[in-house]
C-alpha positions in Angstrom: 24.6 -49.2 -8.7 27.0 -49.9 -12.1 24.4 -51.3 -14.9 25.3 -52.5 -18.5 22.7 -51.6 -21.2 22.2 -55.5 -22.3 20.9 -55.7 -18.2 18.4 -53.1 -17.9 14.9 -54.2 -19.1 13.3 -53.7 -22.3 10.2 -51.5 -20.9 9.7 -49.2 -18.5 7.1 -47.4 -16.9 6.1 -43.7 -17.2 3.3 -41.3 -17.3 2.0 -39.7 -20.1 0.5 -36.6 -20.1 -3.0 -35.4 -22.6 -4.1 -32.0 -23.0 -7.4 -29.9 -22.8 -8.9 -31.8 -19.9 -8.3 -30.7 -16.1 -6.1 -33.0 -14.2 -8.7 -34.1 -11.9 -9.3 -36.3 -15.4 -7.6 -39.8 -15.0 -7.1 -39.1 -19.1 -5.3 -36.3 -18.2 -2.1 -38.4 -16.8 -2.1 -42.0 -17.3 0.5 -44.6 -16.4 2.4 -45.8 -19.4 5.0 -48.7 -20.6 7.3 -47.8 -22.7 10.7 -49.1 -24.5 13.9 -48.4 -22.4 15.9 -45.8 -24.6 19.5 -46.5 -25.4 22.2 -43.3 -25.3 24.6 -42.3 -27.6 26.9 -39.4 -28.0 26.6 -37.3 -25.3 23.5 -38.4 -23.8 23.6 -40.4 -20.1 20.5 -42.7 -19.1 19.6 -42.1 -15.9 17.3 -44.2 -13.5 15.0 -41.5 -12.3 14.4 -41.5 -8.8 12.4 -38.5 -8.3 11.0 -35.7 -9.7 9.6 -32.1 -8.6 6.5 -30.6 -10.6 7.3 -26.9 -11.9 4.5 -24.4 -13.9 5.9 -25.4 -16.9 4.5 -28.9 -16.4 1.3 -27.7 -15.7 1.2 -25.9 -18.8 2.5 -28.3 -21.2 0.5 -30.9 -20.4 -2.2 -28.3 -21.0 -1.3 -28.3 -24.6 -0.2 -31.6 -25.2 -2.3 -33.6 -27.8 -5.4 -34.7 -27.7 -4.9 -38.0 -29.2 -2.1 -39.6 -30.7 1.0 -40.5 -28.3 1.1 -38.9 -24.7 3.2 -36.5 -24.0 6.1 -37.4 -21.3 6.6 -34.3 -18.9 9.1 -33.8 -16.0 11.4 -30.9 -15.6 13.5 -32.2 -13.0 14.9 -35.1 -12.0 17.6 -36.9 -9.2 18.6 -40.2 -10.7 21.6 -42.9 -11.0 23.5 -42.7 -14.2 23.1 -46.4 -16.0 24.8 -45.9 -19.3 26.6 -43.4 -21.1 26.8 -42.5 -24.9 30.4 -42.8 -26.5 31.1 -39.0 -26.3 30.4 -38.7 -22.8 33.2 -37.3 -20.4 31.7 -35.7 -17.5 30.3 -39.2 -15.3 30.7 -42.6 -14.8 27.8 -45.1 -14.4 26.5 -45.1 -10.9 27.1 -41.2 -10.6 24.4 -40.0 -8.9 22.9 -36.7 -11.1 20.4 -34.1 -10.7 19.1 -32.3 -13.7 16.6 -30.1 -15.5 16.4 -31.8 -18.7 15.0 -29.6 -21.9 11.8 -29.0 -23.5 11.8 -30.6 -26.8 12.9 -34.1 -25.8 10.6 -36.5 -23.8 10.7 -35.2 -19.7 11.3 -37.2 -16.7 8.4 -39.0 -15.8 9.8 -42.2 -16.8 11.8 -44.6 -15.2 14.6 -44.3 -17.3 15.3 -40.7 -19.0 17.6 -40.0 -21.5 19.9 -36.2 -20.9 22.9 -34.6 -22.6 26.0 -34.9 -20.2 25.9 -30.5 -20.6 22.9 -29.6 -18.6 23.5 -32.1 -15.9 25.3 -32.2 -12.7 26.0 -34.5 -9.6 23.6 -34.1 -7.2 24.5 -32.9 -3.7 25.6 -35.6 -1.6 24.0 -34.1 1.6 20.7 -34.2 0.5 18.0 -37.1 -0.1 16.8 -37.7 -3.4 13.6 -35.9 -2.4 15.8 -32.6 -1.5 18.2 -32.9 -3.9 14.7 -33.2 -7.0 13.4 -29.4 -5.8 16.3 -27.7 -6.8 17.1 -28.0 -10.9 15.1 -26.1 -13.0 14.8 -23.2 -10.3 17.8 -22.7 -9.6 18.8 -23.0 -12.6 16.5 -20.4 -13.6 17.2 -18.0 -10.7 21.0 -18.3 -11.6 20.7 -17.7 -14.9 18.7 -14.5 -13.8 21.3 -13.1 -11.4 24.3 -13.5 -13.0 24.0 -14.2 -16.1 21.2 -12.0 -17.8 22.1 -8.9 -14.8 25.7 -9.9 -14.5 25.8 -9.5 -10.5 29.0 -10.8 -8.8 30.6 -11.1 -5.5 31.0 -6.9 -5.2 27.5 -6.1 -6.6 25.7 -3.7 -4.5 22.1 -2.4 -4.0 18.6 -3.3 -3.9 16.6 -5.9 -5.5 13.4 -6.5 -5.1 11.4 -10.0 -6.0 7.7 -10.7 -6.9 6.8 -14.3 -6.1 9.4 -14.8 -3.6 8.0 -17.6 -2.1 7.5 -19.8 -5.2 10.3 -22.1 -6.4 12.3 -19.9 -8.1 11.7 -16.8 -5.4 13.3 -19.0 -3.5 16.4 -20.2 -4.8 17.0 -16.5 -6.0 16.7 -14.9 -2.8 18.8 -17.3 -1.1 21.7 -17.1 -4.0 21.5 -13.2 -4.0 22.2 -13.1 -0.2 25.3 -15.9 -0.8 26.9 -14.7 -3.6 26.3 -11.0 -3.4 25.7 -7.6 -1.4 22.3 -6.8 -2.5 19.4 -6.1 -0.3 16.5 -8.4 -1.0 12.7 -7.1 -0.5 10.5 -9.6 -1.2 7.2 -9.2 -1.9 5.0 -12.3 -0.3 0.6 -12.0 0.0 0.1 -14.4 3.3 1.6 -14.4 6.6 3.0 -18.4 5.7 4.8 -16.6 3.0 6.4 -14.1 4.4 7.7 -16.3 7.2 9.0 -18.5 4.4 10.8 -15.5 2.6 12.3 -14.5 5.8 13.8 -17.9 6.6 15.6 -18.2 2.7 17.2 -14.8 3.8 15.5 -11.7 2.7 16.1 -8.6 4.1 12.8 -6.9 4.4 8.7 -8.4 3.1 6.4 -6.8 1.7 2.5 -7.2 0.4 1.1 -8.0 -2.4 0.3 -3.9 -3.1 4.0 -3.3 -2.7 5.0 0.1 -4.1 4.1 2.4 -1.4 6.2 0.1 1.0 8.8 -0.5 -1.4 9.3 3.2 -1.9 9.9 3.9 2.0 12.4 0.9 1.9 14.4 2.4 -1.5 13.5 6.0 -2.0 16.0 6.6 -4.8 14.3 3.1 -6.3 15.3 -0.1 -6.1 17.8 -1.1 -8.5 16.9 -4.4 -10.3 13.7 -6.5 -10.0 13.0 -10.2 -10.2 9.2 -11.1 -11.5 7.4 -13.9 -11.7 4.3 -12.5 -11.8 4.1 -10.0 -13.9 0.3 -9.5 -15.1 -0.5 -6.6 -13.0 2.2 -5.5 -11.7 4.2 -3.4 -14.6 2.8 -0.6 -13.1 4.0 -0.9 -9.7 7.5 -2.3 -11.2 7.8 1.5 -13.0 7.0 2.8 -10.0 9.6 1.6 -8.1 12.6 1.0 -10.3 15.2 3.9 -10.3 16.1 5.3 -13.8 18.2 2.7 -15.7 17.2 -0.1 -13.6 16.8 -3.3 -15.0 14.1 -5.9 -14.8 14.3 -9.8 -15.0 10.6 -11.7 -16.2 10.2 -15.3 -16.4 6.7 -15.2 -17.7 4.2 -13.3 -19.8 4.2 -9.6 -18.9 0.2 -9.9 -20.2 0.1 -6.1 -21.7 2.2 -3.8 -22.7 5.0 -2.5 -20.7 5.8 1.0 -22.2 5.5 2.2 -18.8 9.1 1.7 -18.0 10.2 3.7 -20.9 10.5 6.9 -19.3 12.6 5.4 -16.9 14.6 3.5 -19.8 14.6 0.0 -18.0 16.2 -2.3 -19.2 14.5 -5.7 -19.8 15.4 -9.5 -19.6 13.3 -12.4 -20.2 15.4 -15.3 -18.9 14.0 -19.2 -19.6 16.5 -21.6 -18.7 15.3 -24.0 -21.6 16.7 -21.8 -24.4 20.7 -22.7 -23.2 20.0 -26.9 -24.1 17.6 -26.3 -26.8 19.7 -23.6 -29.0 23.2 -24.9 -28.2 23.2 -28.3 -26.8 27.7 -28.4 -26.8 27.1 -25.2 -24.2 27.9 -26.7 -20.7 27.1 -23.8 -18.6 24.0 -25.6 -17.0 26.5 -28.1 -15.8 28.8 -26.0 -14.5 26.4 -24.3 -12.1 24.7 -26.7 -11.1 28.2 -28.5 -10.2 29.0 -25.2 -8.5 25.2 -25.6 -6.8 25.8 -28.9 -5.6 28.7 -27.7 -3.5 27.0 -24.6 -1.9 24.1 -27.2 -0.9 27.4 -29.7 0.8 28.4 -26.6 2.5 25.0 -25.5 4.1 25.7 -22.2 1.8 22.2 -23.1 0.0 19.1 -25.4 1.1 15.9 -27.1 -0.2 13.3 -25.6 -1.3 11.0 -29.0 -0.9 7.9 -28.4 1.1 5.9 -31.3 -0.1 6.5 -34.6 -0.5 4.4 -37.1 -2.6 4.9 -41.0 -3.0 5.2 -43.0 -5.2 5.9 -41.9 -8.6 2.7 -42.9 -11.0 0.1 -40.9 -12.6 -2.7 -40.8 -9.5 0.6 -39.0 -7.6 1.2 -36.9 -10.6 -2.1 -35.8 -10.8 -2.5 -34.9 -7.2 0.8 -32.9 -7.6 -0.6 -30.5 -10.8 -3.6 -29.8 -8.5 -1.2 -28.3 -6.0 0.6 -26.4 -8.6 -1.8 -25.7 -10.4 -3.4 -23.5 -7.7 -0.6 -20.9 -7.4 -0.6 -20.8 -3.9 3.0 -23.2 -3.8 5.4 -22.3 -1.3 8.9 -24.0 -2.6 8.2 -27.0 -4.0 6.3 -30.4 -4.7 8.3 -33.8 -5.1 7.4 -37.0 -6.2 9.8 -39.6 -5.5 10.1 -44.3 -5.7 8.2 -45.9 -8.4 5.3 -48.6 -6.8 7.1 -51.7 -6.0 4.1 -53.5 -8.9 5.9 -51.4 -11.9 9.8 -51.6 -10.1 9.1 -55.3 -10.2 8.0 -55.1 -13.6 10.2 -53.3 -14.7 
């Protein structure tokens, strides 16, 4: 699908997120019209054709204004590339991409999204657009964890243990750690539809929400790095378990103080996968990886993480995807995919 930027329309549509309202407030996601961007430098425009809804989303559009212009979230994206700014290398128009985007420019949920060229990759040709939307910002994220903030490779050895396995992220990371490493995954999971979930991305042993007397049986000596995305709660547990020296990766708000892995002198990461395209936008790690992603998936090394599927792609659909998120109980994740045929027309 090869497009020239004089052909596309001059509006598209998209949905626009308000803040301080709960999402069961048609206010709170509204379906928009908005100019068609134009790229330039390394920027590709990409025809969206689905998106997956991530925390983030949930709390942005919990803090984005009142009044004034809506916000425009989305996280993650599958799309076809339609034009390219002059500095682009890495596609051609009618590449199909997935993505993550960034924070700080205007998300996905609009028909037409502009993205730098570095954070993008081509999106795994076995999968459906609905698939291929879970993966991004997770695995992203869950990459960025393993090997890049705890440097794991093909030879590393030991035990890792991950709170909030079953979410998005869980997910990928438990499935990536098994791939590309040695490591012995316990994952901790609170419901019986959980832990079956866990078991089928690939870890080793499951455990229950109260985890650290079972933990302790499974790694006596202490396990030897830890994954958290839920950390409120469980620091205590966390300094329980680790072994001396161990190190610890957090993707959210610890929610106190965690001095209590000072005695044990853990080492701490925070990894969010926004900082790479926001403070260095020439860095083209995120591309690489999700290039090097996009094979695994060809090769049935990695799969989906999409459990639920939503259609089409306008604000009622939107809405009734936060609500899922938004009630922490997600195993993998929620896609929206195909704008209604009344705005495609329209558009």
């Amino acid at each position: 699908m090869a497009h020239d930027i004089t052909s596309l329309p001059d509006l598209m549509p998209a949905i626009g997120a308000r803040g301080r309202r709960p999402v069961s407030d048609p206010s709170s996601l509204s379906d928009l019209s908005l100019p068609v961007p134009s790229p330039t430098g390394r920027d590709l425009l990409v025809e969206v054709h689905g998106v997956s809804i991530n925390p983030v989303d949930v709390k942005v559009r919990a803090g984005s204004p009142t009044s004034g212009d809506p916000r425009i979230l989305g996280y993650d994206a599958v799309g076809t590339v339609v034009a390219r700014g002059e500095k682009t290398t890495r596609f051609a128009v009618g590449d199909r991409v997935f993505y993550a985007g960034q924070i700080d420019r205007p998300g996905t949920n609009a028909r037409y999204h502009l993205v730098n060229e570095n954070i993008v990759g081509h999106a795994p040709r076995s999968l459906s657009d609905a698939d291929a939307a879970a993966l991004p910002l997770t695995a992203i994220t869950a990459w960025e964890a393993l090997f890049d903030k705890l440097r794991l490779d093909a030879d590393s050895e030991g035990t890792l243990l991950v709170i909030g396995a079953a979410g998005g992220v869980g997910s990928l990371l438990i499935q990536l750690a098994k791939a590309l490493t040695k490591l012995t995954v316990i994952a901790v999971a609170s419901r019986e539809e959980s832990a079956e979930w866990v078991r089928r991305m690939g870890a080793d042993h499951v455990v229950g929400r109260d985890f650290a007397s079972e933990v302790s049986a499974l790694a006596p000596g202490g396990v030897d790095y830890v994954f958290t995305s839920f950390t409120p709660g469980n620091v205590g547990a966390i300094a329980d378990v680790i072994r001396p020296r161990g190190e610890v990766v957090s993707i959210d708000e610890t929610g106190g103080s965690i001095d209590a892995l000072k005695g044990k002198s853990v080492t701490w990461h925070w990894e969010l996968m926004f900082t790479r395209p926001v403070t260095d936008p020439a860095d083209h790690y995120q591309h690489d990886l999700l290039e090097r992603l996009s094979a695994l998936v060809d090769e049935n090394v990695i799969r989906t993480t999409m459990t639920t599927h939503l259609t089409p792609l306008d604000a009622a659909t939107l809405r009734r995807a936060h609500e899922i998120v938004e009630a922490s109980r997600t195993i993998g994740k929620v896609v929206v995919t195909g704008w209604p045929e009344k705005t495609s027309a329209g558009s």
